[in-house]
C-alpha positions as CSV (number, residue, x, y, z in Angstrom):
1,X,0.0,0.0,0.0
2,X,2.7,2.4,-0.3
3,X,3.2,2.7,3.1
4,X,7.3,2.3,3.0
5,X,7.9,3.8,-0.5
6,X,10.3,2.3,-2.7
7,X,12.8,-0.3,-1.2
8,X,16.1,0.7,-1.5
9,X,17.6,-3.0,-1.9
10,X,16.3,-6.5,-2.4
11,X,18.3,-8.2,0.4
12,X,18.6,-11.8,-0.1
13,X,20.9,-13.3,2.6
14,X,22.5,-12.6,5.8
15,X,25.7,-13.7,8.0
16,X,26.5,-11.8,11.1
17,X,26.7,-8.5,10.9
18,X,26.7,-8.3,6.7
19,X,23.7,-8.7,4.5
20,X,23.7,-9.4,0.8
21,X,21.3,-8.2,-2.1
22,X,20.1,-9.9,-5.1
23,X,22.8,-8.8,-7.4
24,X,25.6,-10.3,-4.9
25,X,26.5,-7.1,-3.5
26,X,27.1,-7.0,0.5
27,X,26.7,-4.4,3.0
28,X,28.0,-3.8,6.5
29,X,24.5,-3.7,8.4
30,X,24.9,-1.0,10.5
31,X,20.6,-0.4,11.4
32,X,20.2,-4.5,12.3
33,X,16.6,-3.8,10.9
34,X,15.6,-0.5,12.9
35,X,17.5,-1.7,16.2
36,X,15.9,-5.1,16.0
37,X,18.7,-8.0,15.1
38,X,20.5,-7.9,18.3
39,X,22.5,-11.1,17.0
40,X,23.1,-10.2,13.2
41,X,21.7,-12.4,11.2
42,X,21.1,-16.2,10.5
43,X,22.8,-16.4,14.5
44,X,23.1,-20.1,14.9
45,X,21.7,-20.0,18.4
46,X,18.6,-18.3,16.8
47,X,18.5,-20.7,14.1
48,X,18.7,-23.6,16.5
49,X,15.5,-22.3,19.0
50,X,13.2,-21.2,16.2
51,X,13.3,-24.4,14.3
52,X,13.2,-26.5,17.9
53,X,10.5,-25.1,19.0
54,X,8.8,-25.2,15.7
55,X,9.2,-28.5,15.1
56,X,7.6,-29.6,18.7
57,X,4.6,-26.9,18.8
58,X,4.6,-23.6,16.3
59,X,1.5,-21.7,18.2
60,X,-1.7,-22.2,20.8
61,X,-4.4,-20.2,21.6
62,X,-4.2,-18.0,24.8
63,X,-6.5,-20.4,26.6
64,X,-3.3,-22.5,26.9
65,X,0.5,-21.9,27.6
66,X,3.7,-23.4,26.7
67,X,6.8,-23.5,28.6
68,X,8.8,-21.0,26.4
69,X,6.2,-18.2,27.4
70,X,6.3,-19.2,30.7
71,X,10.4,-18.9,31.0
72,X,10.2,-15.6,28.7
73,X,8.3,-14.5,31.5
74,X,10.3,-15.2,34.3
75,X,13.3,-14.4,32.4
76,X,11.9,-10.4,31.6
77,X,11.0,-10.2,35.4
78,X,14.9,-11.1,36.0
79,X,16.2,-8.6,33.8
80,X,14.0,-5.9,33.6
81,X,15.0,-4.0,36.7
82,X,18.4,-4.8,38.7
83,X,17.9,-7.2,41.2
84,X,14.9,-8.6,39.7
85,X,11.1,-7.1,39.3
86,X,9.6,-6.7,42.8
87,X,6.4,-9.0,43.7
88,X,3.3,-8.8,41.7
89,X,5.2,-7.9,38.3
90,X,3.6,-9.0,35.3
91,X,4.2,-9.7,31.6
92,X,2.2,-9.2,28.8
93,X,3.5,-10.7,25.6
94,X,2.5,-9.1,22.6
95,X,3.7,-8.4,18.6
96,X,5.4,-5.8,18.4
97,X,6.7,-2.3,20.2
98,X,3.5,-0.5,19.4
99,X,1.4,-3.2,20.6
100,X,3.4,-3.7,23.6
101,X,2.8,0.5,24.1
102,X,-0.8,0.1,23.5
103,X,-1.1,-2.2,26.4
104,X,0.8,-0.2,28.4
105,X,-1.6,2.8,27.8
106,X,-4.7,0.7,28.5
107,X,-3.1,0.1,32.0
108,X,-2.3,4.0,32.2
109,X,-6.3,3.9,31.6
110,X,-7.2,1.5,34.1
111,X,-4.8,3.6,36.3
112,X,-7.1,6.9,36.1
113,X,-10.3,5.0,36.2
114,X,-12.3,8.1,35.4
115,X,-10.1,10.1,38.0
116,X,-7.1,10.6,36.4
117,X,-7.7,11.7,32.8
118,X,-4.3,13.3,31.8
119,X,-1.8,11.6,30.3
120,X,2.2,13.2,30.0
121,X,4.5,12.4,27.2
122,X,7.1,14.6,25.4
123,X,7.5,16.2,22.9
124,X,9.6,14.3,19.9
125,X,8.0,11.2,21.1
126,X,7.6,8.3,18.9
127,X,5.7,5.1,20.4
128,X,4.4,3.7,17.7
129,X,2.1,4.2,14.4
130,X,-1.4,2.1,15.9
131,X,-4.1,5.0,17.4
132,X,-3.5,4.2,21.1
133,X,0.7,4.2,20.7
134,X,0.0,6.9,18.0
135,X,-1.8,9.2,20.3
136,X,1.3,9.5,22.5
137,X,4.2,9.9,19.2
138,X,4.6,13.9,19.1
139,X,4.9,14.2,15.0
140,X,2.4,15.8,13.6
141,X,2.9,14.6,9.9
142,X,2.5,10.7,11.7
143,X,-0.9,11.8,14.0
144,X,-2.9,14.3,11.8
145,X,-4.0,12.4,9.0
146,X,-5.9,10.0,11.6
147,X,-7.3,12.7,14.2
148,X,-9.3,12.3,16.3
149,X,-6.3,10.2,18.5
150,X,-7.8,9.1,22.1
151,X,-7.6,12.1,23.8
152,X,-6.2,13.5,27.2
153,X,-2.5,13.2,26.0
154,X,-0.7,16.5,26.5
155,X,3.0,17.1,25.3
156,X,5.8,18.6,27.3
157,X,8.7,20.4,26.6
158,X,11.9,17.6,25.9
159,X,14.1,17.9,28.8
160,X,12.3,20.5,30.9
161,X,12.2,19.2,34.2
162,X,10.5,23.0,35.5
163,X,7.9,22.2,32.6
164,X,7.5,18.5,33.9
165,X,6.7,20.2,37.2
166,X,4.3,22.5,36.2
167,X,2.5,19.9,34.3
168,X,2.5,17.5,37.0
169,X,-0.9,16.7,39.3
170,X,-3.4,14.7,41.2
171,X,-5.2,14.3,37.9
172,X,-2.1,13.0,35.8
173,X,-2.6,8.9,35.3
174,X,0.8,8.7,33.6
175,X,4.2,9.9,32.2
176,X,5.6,7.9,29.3
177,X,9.1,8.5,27.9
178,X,11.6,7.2,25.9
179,X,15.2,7.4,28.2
180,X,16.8,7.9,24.7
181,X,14.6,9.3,22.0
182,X,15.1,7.3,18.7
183,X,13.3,8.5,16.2
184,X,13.6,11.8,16.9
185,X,17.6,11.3,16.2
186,X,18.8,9.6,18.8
187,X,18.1,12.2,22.1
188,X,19.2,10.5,25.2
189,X,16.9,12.7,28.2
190,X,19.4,15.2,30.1
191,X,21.2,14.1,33.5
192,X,18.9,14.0,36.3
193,X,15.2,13.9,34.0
194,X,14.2,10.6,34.7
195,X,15.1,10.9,38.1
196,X,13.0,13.8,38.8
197,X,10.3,12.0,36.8
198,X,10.1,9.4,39.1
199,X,10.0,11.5,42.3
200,X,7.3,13.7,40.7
201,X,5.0,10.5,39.4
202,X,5.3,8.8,42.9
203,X,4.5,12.1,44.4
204,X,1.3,12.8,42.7
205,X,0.5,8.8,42.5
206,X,1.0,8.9,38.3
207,X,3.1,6.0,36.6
208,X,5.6,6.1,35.2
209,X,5.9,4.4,31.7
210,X,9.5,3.8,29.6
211,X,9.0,3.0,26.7
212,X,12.2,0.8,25.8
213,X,11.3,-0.4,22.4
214,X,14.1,0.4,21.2
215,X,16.6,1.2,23.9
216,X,16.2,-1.8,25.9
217,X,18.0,-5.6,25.1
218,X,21.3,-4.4,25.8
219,X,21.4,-2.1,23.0
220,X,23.0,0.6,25.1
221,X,25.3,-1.9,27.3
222,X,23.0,-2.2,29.6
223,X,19.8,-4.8,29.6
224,X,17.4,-1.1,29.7
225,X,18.7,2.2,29.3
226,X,17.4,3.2,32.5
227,X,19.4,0.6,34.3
228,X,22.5,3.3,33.3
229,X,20.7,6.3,34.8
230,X,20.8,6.7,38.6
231,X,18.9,8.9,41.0
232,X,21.4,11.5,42.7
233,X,19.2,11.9,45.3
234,X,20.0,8.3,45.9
235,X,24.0,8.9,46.8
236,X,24.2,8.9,42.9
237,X,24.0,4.7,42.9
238,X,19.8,3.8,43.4
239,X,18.6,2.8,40.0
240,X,14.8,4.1,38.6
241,X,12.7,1.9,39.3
242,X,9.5,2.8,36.5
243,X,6.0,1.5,37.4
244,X,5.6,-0.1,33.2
245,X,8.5,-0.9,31.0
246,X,8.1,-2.0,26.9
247,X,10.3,-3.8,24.9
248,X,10.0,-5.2,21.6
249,X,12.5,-4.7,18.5
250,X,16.1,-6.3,19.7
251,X,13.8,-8.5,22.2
252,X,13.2,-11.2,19.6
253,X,16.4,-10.7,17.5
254,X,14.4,-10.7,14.1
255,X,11.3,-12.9,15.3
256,X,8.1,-10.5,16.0
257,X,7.7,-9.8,19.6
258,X,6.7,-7.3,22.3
259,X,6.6,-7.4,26.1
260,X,4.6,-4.6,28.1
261,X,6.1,-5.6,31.9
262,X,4.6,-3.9,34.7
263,X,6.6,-3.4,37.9
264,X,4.9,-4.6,41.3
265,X,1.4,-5.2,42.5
266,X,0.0,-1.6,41.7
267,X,0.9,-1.9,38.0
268,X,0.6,-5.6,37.9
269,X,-2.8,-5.8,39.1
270,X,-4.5,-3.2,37.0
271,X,-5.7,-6.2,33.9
272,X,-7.7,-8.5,34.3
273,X,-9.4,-11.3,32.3
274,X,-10.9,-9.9,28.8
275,X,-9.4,-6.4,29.6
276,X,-6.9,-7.5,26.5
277,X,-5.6,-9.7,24.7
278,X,-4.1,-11.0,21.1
279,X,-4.1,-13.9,19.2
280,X,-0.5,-14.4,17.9
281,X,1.7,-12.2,21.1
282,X,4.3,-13.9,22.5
283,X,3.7,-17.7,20.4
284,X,6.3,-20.3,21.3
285,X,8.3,-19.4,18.3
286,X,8.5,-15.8,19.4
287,X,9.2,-16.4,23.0
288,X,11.7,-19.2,21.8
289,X,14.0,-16.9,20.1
290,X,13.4,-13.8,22.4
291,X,14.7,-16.4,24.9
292,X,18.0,-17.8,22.7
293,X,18.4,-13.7,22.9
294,X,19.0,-13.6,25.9
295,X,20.7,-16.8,26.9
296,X,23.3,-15.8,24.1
297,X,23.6,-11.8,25.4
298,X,24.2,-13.4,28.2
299,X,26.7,-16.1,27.5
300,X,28.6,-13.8,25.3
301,X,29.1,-10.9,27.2
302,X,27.6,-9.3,24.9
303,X,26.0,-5.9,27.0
304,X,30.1,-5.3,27.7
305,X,31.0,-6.0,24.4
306,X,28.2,-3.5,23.0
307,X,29.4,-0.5,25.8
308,X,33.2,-0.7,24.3
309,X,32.3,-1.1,20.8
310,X,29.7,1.4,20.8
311,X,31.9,4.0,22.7
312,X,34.8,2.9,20.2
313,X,32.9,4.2,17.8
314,X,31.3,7.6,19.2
315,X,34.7,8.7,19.7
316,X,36.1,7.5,16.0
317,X,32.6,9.6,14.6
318,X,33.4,12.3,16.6
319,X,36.5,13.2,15.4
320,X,35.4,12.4,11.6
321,X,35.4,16.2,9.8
322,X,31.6,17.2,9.2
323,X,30.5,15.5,11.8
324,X,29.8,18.3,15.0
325,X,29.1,15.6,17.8
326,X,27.5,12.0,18.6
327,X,25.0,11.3,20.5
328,X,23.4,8.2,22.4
329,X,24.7,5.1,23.8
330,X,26.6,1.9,23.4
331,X,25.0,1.0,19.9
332,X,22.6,3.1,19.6
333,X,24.2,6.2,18.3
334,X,24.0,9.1,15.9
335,X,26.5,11.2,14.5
336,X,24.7,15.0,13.8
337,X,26.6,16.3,10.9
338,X,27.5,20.1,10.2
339,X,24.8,20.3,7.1
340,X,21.6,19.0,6.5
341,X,22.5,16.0,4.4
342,X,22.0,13.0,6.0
343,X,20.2,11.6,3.3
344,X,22.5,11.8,0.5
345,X,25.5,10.8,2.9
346,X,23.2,7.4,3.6
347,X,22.9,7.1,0.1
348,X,26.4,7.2,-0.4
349,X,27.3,4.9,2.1
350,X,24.2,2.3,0.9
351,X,26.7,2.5,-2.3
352,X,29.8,2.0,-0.7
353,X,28.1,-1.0,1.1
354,X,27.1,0.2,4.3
355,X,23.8,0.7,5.9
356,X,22.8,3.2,8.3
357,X,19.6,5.6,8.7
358,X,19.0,9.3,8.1
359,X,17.2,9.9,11.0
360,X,17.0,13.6,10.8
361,X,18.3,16.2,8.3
362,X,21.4,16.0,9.7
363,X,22.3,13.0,12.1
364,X,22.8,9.6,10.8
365,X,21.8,6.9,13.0
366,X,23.2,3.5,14.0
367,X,21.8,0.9,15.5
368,X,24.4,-2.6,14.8
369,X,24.1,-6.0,16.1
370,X,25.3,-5.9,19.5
371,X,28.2,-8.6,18.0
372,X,29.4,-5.9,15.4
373,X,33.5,-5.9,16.3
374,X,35.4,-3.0,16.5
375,X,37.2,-3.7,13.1
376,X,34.0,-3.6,11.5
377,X,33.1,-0.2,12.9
378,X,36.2,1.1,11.9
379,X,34.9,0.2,8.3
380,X,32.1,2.8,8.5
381,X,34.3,5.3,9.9
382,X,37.0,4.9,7.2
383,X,34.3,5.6,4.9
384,X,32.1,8.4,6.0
385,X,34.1,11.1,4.6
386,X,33.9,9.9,1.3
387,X,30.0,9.6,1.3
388,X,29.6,13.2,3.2
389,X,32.1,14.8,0.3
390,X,29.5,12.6,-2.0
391,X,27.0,14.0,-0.2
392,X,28.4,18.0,-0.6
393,X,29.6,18.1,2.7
394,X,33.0,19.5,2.7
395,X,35.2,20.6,5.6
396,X,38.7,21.9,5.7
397,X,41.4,19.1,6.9
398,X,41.1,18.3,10.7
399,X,38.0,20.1,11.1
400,X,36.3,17.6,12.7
401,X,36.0,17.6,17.0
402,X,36.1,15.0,18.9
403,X,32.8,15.1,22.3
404,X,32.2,12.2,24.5
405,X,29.1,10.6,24.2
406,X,27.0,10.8,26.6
């Protein structure tokens, strides 16, 4: 339906961290499909789950369970907050990161039960394309066309913890955020944000929602992003604990999956039987490979691995000339160039045999398998000036500065 416009390749193949297309030619995959193949592609320990599983039971309906959802389960509730998820967690298994969202904001209803109408999200926001997840993504071009959204969703200023105050009440049933916005290119939320986000919700009784779609799975060397942010109220070592937490994307390493995980009996408790559901979320497939995941993140040290690599490679795009900084973390980064051509420099590099994203007029994004090795990072970096001279970006000699990423 024209929904993607035309595809840039017809990709054929995969092995690691490359890809090839139907006329043989191979590219360094340096998006892992939008954040999503945490292990590259065809990962034997992917390949080994998926067709196990399949071969002893493919999918039941949801008035059964199988063992893989059931060990998913407990495996999320391990890893989704440090030290585990405190008693009466839950997990709701769905398709995909939107889905997963639009579970979380049906609990964010329950949670105001008629009391608590307003609902706080921020501005640049992106949580998905479906009415419910739509209603909280800020773009206008993505939420006008299908107007009216469910309503009470009010947008704050990015960053502004003064705003965040202001906006803050008795009335507010939620505050959903991204700890680093992605679409939006890449915006991790300035020191000390969430943390005040989390006193001010538990204040005023609102949840708190992250939305780590795309953040979460180790992406930025940590299993959530929020795991790396600490309340310095707290000596400057106590973690945020959120009341709802979303995952989807790297979660299944290329098999569709989503996971809405609410924290503790308040959250936990807010669904009950018929209040939703889905047909396909979480089948034994899914669940199967979301576990191989994260038995083989595990195994191979792979949240370490994706904290060097990543910050290996902010500080080599740092210091490329035409870039002006880099942003994000581990390997979820984007390098903001000094002209608005991010989408002929990602052109450029598609012909050079690279993949990345132009995620705003000028940043490129990347978002690697977590097993991408330094020496193939140093590919991309060896190449960007070419593409941004390609692309009519042209600096004077050792123009480029080097910034830590956050």
């Amino acid at each position: 339906m024209n929904t993607f416009g035309t595809p840039q390749r017809v990709l054929v193949r995969g092995e690691g961290a490359y890809v090839w297309d139907a006329d043989g030619a191979r590219y360094l995959d340096l998006l892992g499909g939008i954040a999503v193949n945490a292990l590259g592609h065809a990962h034997p320990a992917l390949v080994q789950a998926v067709t196990e599983q399949l071969g002893a039971v493919g999918h039941v309906s949801n008035f059964f369970t199988t063992p893989a959802h059931v060990r998913l389960a407990e495996r999320l509730l391990e890893i989704v907050t440090p030290g585990g998820a405190p008693d009466g967690s839950r997990v709701f298994l769905a398709n995909s990161g939107t889905e997963a969202n639009e579970a979380a904001f049906k609990l964010v209803r329950r949670h105001g039960d008629g009391t608590r109408p307003r609902v706080l999200a921020l501005e640049g926001a992106f949580h998905g394309r479906t009415m419910g997840a739509l209603a909280l993504t800020h773009k206008a071009a993505y939420r006008e066309p299908f107007a009216p959204l469910p309503g009470g969703v009010e947008f704050l200023p990015f960053g502004d913890v003064a705003a965040l105050a202001d906006a803050m009440d008795d009335d507010v049933a939620a505050l959903v955020l991204e700890p680093i916005q992605g679409e939006a290119g890449v915006r991790p939320l300035p020191a000390g944000y969430l943390a005040a986000a989390r006193r001010l919700t538990a204040d005023h009784g609102a949840l708190l929602v992250l939305d780590e779609v795309q953040t979460g799975m180790g992406r930025t060397g940590t299993w959530m992003a929020h795991h790396g942010i600490v309340d310095p109220d707290g000596g400057g070592t106590s973690p945020v604990v959120p009341d709802v937490v979303t995952l989807a994307k790297s979660l299944g390493g290329g098999m569709p999956i989503g996971a809405a995980i609410a924290l503790g009996g308040r959250a936990g408790g807010l669904l009950g039987p018929g209040q939703h559901g889905t047909t396909f979320g979480g089948n034994p497939v899914s669940a199967a490979a979301a576990l191989a995941v994260i038995e083989t993140i595990e195994r191979d040290g792979l949240l370490h691995h994706a904290a060097v690599t990543g910050k290996a490679l902010a500080d080599a795009l740092a210091g490329v000339p035409g870039v002006r900084t880099v942003r994000g973390s581990g390997l979820l980064l984007a390098a903001e160039l000094e002209a608005p051509v991010a989408k002929e420099a990602a052109a450029a590099l598609l012909d050079a045999g690279f993949i990345v994203n132009p995620v705003a007029p000028d940043a490129l994004r990347v978002a690697p398998p977590l097993i991408l090795t330094q020496e193939q990072a140093a590919t991309l970096v060896d190449a960007l000036p070419a593409a941004l001279a390609t692309a009519g970006l042209r600096t004077p000699p050792g123009a480029g500065r080097a910034e830590e990423t956050p």
